[in-house]
C-alpha positions in Angstrom: -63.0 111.3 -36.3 -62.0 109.0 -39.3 -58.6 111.0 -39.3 -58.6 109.9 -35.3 -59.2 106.3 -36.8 -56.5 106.7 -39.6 -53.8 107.5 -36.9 -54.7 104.6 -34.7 -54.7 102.1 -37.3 -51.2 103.1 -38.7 -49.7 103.4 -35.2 -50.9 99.7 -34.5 -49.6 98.6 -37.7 -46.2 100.1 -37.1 -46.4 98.9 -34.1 -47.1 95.5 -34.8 -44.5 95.6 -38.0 -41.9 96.9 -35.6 -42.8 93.6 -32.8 -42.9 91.4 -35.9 -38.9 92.7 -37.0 -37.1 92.3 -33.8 -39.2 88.9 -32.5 -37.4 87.9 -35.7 -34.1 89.4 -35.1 -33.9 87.9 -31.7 -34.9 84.7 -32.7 -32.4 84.2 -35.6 -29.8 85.6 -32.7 -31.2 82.7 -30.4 -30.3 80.1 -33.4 -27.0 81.6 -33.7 -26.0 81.2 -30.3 -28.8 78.5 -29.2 -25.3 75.9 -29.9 -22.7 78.2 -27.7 -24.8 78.3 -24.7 -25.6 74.7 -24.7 -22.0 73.9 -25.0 -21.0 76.5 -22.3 -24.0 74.7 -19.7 -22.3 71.8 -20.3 -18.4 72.6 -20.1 -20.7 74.1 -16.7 -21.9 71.2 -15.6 -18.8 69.0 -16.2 -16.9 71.5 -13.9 -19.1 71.2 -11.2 -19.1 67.5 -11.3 -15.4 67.3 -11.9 -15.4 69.1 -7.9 -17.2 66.7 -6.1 -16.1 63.5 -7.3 -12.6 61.5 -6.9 -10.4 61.2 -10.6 -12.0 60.0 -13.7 -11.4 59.4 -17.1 -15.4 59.1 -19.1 -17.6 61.5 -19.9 -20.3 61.5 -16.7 -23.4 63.5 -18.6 -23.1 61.2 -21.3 -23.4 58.0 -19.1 -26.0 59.8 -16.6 -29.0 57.5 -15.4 -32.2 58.8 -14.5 -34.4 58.2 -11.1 -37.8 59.4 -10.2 -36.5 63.1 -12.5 -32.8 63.2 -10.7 -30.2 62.5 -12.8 -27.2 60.8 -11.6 -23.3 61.7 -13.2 -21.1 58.5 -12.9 -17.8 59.1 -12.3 -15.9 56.1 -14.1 -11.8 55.4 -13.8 -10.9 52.5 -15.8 -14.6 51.5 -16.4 -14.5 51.0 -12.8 -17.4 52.9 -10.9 -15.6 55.8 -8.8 -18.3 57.6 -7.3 -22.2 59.9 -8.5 -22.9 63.4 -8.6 -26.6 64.8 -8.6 -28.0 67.4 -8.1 -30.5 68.3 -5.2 -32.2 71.4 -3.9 -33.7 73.0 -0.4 -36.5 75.3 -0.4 -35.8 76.1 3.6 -33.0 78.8 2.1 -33.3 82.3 3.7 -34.1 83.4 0.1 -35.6 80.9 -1.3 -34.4 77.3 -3.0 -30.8 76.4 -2.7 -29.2 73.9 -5.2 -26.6 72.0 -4.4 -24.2 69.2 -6.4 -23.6 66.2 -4.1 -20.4 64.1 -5.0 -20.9 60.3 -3.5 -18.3 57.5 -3.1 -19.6 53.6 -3.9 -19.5 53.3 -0.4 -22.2 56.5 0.0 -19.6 59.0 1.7 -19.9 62.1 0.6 -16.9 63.2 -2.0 -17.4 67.0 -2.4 -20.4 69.5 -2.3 -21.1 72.5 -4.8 -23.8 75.4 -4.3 -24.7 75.8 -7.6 -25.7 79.5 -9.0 -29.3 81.4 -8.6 -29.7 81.3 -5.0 -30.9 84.7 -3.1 -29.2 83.7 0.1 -28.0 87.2 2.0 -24.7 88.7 0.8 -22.2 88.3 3.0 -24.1 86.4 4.8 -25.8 83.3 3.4 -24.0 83.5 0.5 -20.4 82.1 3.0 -22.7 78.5 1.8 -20.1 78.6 -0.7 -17.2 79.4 1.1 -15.1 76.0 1.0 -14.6 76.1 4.7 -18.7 75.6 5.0 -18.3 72.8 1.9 -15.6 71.1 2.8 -16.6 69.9 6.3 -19.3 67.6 4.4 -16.8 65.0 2.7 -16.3 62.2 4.2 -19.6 62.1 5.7 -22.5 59.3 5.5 -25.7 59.0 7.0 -24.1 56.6 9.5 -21.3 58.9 10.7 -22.9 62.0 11.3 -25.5 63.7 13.6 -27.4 65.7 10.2 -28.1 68.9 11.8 -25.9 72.4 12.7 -24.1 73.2 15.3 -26.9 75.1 17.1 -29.7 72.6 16.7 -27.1 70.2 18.4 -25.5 68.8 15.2 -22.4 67.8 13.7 -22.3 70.5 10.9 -20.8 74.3 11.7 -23.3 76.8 10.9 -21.6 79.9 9.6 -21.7 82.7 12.6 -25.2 85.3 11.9 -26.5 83.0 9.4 -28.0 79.8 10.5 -31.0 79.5 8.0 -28.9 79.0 4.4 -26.6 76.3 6.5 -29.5 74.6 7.9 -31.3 74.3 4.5 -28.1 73.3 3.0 -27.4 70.2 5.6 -30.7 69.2 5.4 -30.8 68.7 1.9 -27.3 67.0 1.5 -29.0 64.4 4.1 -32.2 64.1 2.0 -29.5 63.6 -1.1 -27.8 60.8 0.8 -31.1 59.1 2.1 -32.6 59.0 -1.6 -29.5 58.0 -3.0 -29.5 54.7 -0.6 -32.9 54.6 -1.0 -32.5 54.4 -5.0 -29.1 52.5 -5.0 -30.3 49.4 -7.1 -31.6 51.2 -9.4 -28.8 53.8 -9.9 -26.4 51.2 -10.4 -28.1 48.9 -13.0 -29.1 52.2 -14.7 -32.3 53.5 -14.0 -33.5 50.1 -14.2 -34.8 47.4 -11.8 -35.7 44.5 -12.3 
């Protein structure tokens, strides 16, 4: 029985010398990289934002201003205010939450649209979101201009033929964007601030 013991013991020891050696190796590997993947998120983001917002010339995540936990990506030309990008999501997705990168002129019309990775909308399907024909058909667009549903619920937005759910979820949340952007406008202007 103590030779029973003996064998434990030493197999929980190696065990737990083995867990100890690569939690170490894969956190020295995280430092090393830690750096790279921040700047790739980044170089990310600023392509994204670059997509949905006329020409600029600053550095929108480094003049971002923050509302109620949505941060908001001015796009500057000149120091003159061009247009915001933020991001937004829908939880009404076929597979779950859809994110989405809203581009807004100063007069709150919508410059360009992103779907933004890690959604499980259906292949072939859901996933057309990001098609640029879907995209593209909400610039221009304000809450004024435009009946904010699809096609099919009697709307001004084309749903995308067998797959009416990930539309849906997407124009719905570009019109909760716009209505908390003009909701927020004050403050997103003087910079998170009002006073």
């Amino acid at each position: 029985m103590a030779g029973k013991d003996a064998g434990i013991t030493r197999m929980v020891l190696v065990l737990t010398l083995t867990c100890a050696v690569m939690g170490g190796a894969l956190s020295v590997v995280y430092n090393q990289t830690k750096a790279e993947i921040e700047n790739q998120e980044r170089l990310y983001k600023l392509r994204s934002i670059k997509a949905v917002l006329p020409e600029y010339d600053n550095q929108p995540d480094k003049d971002a201003v923050k509302v109620e936990d949505v941060e908001f990506y001015p796009g500057k030309k000149q120091g003159q205010l061009k247009g915001w990008a933020f991001e937004w999501s829908s939880s009404e997705g076929y597979g779950g939450q859809i994110k989405i990168l809203v581009g807004i002129d100063t007069q709150g019309n919508i410059t360009g649209v992103e779907i933004l990775p890690g959604h499980a909308e259906t292949p072939g399907l859901g996933t057309r979101i990001q098609e640029p024909e879907f995209r593209n058909q909400f610039k221009n667009r304000n809450l004024e201009n435009t009946n904010w549903a699809v096609s099919k619920d009697g709307g001004d937005i084309e749903a995308i033929t067998g797959a009416t759910i990930s539309p849906r979820a997407v124009t719905h949340a570009i019109k909760d964007s716009l209505e908390f952007f003009n909701e927020h406008r004050a403050e997103i202007s003087s910079g998170g601030m009002v006073e």
